[in-house]
C-alpha positions as CSV (number, residue, x, y, z in Angstrom):
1,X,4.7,-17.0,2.5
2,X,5.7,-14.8,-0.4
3,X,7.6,-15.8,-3.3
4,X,9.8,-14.5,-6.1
5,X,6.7,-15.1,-8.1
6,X,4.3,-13.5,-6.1
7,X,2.6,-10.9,-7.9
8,X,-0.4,-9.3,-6.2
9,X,-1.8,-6.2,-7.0
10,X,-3.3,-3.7,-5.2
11,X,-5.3,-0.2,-5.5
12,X,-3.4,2.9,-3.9
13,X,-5.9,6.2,-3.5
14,X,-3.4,9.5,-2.9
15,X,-5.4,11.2,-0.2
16,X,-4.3,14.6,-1.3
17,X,-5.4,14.3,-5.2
18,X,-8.0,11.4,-5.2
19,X,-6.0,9.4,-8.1
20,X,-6.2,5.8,-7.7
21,X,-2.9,3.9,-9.0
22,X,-2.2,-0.2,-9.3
23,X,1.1,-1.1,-6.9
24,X,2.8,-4.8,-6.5
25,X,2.3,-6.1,-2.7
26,X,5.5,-7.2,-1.6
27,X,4.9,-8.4,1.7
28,X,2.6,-8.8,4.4
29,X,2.3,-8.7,8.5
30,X,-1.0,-9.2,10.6
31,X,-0.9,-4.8,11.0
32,X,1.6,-4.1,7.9
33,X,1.4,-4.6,3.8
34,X,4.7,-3.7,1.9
35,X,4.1,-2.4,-1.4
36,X,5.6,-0.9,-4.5
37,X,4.3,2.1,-5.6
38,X,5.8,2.6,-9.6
39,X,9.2,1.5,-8.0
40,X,8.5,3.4,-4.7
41,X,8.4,0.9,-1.9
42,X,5.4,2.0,1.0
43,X,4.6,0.7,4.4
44,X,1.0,0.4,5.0
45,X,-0.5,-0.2,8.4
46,X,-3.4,-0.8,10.2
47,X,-4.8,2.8,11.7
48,X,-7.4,2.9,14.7
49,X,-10.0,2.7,11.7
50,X,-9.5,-0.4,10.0
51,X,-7.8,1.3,7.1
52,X,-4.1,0.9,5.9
53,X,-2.5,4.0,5.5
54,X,1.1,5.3,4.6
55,X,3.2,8.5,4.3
56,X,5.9,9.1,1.9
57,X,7.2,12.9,0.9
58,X,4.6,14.8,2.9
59,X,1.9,12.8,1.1
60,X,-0.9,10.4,2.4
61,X,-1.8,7.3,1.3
62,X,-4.5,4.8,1.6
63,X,-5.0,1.7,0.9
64,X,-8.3,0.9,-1.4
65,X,-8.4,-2.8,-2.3
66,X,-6.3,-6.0,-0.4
């Protein structure tokens, strides 16, 4: 269960650019991870692939590390 205190970080790749930032996960499902992206909350989930991806303002995102 998460906490107030809960803290971990994760690495974000924009698909479009290639840049790699550090966001705060926020929450988690068995198919979902919530995460703040520099105050911008994203929903990542599970594709066909294995991968967690997420779409915000015609841009792509993908998840890198968990």
């Amino acid at each position: 269960m998460l906490t107030d205190k809960y803290t971990d970080t994760v690495l974000v790749k924009n698909n479009e650019s290639g840049v790699i930032a550090q966001a705060v996960l926020t929450g988690k499902t068995s198919a979902t991870l919530n995460v703040n992206l520099k105050g911008v909350p994203l929903i990542f989930a599970l594709s066909k692939n294995n991968k967690y991806i997420a779409a915000c303002s015609g841009l792509s995102f993908e998840l890198v590390s968990d």
